[in-house]
N, C-alpha and C positions, 0 to 999 in steps of 0.2 A: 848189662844194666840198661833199662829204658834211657835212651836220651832227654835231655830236660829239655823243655821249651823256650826256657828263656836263660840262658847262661847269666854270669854274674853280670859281664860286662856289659850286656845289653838290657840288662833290668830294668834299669828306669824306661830306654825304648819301649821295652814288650807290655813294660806298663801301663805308658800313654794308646799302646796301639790297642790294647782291650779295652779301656776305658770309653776311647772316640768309636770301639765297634759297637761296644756298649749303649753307648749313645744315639747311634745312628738307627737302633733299631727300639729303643725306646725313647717317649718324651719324660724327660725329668724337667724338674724345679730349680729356678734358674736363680730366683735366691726369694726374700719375705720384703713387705713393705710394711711398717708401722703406725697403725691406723690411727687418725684422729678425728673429734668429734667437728662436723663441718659447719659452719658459719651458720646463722639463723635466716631458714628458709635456702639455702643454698645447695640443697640435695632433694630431685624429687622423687618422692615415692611412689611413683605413679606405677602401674601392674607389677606395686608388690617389691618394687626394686629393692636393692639393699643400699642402707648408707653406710661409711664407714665408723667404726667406734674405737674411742679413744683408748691405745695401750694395746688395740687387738692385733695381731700380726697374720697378714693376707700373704700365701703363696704366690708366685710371677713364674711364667713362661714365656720361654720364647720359641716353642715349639709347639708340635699339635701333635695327637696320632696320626699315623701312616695313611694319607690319600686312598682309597678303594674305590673300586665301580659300586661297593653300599659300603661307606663309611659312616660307622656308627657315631652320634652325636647326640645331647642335650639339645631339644628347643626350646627357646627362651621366648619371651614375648616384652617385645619394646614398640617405642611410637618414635617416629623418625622425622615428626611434623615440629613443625616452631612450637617451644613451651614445652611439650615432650619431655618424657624420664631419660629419651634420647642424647641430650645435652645442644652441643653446638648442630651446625649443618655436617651431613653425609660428608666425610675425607674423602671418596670418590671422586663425587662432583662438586663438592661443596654448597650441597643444596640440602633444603629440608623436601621429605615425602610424604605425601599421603597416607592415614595409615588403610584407606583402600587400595592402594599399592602394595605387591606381592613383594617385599625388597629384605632384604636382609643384611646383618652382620657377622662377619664370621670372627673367631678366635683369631691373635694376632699369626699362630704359624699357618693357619689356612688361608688366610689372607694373604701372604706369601710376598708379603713386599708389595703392595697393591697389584699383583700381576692377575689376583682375579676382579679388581676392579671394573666393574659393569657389566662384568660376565654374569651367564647365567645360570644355574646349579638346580639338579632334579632335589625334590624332598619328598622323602617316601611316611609315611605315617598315621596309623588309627587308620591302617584299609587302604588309604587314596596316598594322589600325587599333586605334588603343584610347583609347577616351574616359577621362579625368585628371581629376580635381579639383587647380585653385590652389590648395596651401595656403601659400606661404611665395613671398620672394623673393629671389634669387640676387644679391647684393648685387653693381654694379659700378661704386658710387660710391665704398667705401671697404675695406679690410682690412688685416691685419696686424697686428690688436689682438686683443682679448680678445672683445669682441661679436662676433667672426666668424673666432673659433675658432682664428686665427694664420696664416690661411689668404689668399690672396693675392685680391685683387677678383675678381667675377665677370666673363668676359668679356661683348661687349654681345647675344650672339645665343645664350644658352643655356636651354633644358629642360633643370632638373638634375629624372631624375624616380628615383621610388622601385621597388624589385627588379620589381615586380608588373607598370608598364609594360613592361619589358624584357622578360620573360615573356610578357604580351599581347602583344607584335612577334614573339615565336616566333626569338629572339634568342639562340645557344647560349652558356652561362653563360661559358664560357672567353673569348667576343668579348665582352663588358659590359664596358663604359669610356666611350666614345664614340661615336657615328656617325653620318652627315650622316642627317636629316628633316625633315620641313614639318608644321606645325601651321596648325590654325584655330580660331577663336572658334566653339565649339559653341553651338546654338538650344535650346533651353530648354522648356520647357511654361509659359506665360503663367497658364492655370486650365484651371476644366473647368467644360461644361456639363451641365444635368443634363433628358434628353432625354423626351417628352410626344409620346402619340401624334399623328399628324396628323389633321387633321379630314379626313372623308370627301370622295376627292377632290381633295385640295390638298395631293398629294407626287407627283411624276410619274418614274413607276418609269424611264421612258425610258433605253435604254443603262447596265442594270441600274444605275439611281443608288440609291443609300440613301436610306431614309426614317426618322427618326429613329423611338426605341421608350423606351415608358413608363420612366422608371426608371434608363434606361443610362447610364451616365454617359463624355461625348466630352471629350476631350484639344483646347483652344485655344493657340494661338500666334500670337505678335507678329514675330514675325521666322521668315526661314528662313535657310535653309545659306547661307556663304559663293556670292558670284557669281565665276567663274573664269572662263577660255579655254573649259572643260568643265565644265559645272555638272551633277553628276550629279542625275536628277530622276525621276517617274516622270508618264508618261504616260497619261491617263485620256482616256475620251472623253465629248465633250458637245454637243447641238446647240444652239445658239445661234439659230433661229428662233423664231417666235410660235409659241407652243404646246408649244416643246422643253421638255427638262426644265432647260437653264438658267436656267430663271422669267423674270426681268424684263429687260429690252432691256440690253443689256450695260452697263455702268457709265463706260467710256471715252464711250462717242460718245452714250450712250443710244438707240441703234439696233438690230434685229434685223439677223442675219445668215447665208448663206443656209449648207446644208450642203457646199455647193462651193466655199467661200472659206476657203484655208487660215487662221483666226483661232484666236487661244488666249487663256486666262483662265489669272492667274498668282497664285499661293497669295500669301497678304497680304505676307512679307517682302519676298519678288522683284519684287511689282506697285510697291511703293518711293515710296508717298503718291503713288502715279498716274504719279511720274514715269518709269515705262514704257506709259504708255497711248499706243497708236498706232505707236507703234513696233516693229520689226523683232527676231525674233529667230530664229537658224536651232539646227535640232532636229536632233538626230544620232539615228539608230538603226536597227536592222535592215538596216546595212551601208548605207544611205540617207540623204540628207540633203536636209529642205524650210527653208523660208522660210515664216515664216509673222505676221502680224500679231497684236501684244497690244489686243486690245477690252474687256477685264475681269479681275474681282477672284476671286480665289475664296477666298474668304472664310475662313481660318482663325482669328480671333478670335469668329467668333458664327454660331450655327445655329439648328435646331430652333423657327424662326417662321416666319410669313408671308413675310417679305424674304427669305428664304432655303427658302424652298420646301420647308418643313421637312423641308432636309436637313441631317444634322452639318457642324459647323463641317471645313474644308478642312485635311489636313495641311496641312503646310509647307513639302512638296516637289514640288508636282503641277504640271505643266503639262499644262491641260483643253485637251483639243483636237477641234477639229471634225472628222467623217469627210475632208473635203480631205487632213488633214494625216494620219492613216493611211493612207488611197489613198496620197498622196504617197512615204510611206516603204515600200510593197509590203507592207505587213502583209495576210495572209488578211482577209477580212473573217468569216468564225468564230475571230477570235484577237486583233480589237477588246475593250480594253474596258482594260490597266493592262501597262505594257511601261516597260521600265527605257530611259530615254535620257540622252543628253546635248545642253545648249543652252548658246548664247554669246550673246551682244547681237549684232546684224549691223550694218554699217556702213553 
């Protein structure tokens, strides 16, 4: 006889453990709040808002769906200036904004505790993009009082953003209300290095690389772009042999590698504390598609030293890649050197 799952005696355990698994992979409804009709003149309806009505009962979360490099979301349209459908000043900063400012609201579980407070999130939608600053949050744990304007909870999946986003979508003013998009957590600029010529001989210009310059000041980063199905990236090329211009024996295996072996080196977010090293990822582009192995870092936190061949620190969206892997994708071999692709993890 099949074993049971959950014996008598641990029932109510096995109970609570599916419930909170349950949970964890779905946002549910945290409980209703009962609507009432708000004060005269104390709710405004400005782009279409809602008030609340008396007797109606409004669902509350305290959760959002699941974070993605494109997580799908409702855009909303609000004014975040004095007077505004907005209510009080931005919980960020406690300020009012422009609504020619790109700024946003997000649902209370995106919001996250204000931990994305003044951060800044990609919004993709109607074709185009436009990068937003957090400033406030989209309450949908509570409404229908006077902190949040008389206006009914925030639902759990919304960018409530300001005129200027909807403008940046190239959005014609008479469709502003509504409309399905995806958003991601934008990458940031960590610091900046401040760049000193190389000593004679130790920058190897190889596969036209940069050699850092007195004075200049390079852009470092901790992270890159969201990882998706299609991680948009750009394509550089690099050899990874003794002598190449990728300096020191790769950082995964600490090995050289020859220029016939499709390998790639991946900007510091994506290499992900090495937990991509050795592994598989397949590279989209120029109508072609390779397979090619991650052996190294490419360093977008530090540059302009020895360790780094004094070259600038790496953006944060390159995937370095050996001649194999242009061969592989039909690129001219005079049109090597920086091509827009796309890359997934390979299985």
């Amino acid at each position: 006889m099949k074993k049971q799952v959950c014996s008598s005696v641990f029932l109510l355990i096995c109970v609570l453990f599916l419930f909170l698994s349950a949970e964890a992979q779905t946002c549910r409804p945290s409980g209703r709040i009962r609507g009432k009709n708000p004060p005269s003149g104390q709710c405004n309806p400005e782009n279409d808002s809602d008030c609340c009505k008396d007797g109606e009962w409004y669902t509350t979360y305290k959760c959002s769906p699941p974070v993605s490099s494109n997580t799908k979301a409702t855009l909303t349209l609000n004014s975040f200036e004095k007077g505004g459908d907005g209510g009080a000043p931005s919980e960020c900063d406690n300020q009012y904004h422009s609504d020619d400012d790109p700024v946003v609201a997000l649902s209370t579980g995106w919001f996250n505790h204000r931990k994305r407070c003044l951060k800044y999130i990609n919004i993709h939608g109607n074709g185009k993009s436009v990068r937003a600053k957090v400033v406030d949050e989209c309450d949908s744990t509570m409404g229908c009082d006077s902190d949040h304007d008389y206006q009914p909870p925030c639902p759990h999946n919304i960018v409530d953003a300001s005129k200027a986003v909807w403008k940046a979508l190239g959005v014609p003013e008479s469709d502003w209300g509504e409309m399905d998009i995806y958003w991601s957590d934008s990458c940031r600029p960590s610091g900046r290095i401040r760049g000193k010529n190389p000593p004679s001989g130790q920058c190897n210009p190889e596969n036209d690389s940069d050699c850092c310059k007195d004075g200049e000041w390079y852009t470092t980063y901790k992270c890159s772009p969201p990882v998706s199905s299609n991680t948009k990236a750009t394509l550089t090329l690099n050899s990874f042999e003794k002598g190449g211009d990728g300096g020191a024996p790769s950082e995964c295996d600490n090995q050289y590698h020859s220029d016939d072996d499709p390998v790639v080196a991946l900007s510091t977010g994506w290499l992900n504390h090495r937990k991509r090293c050795l592994k598989y990822i397949n590279i989209h582009g120029n109508g072609k598609s390779v397979r090619a192995k991650v052996v190294d870092e490419c360093d977008s936190t530090m540059g302009c030293d020895s360790d780094h061949d004094y070259q600038p620190p790496c953006p944060h969206n390159i995937v370095d890649a050996s001649k194999a892997v242009w061969k592989a994708l039909g690129v001219p071999e005079s049109d090597w050197g920086e091509m827009d692709i796309y890359w997934s993890d390979s299985d």
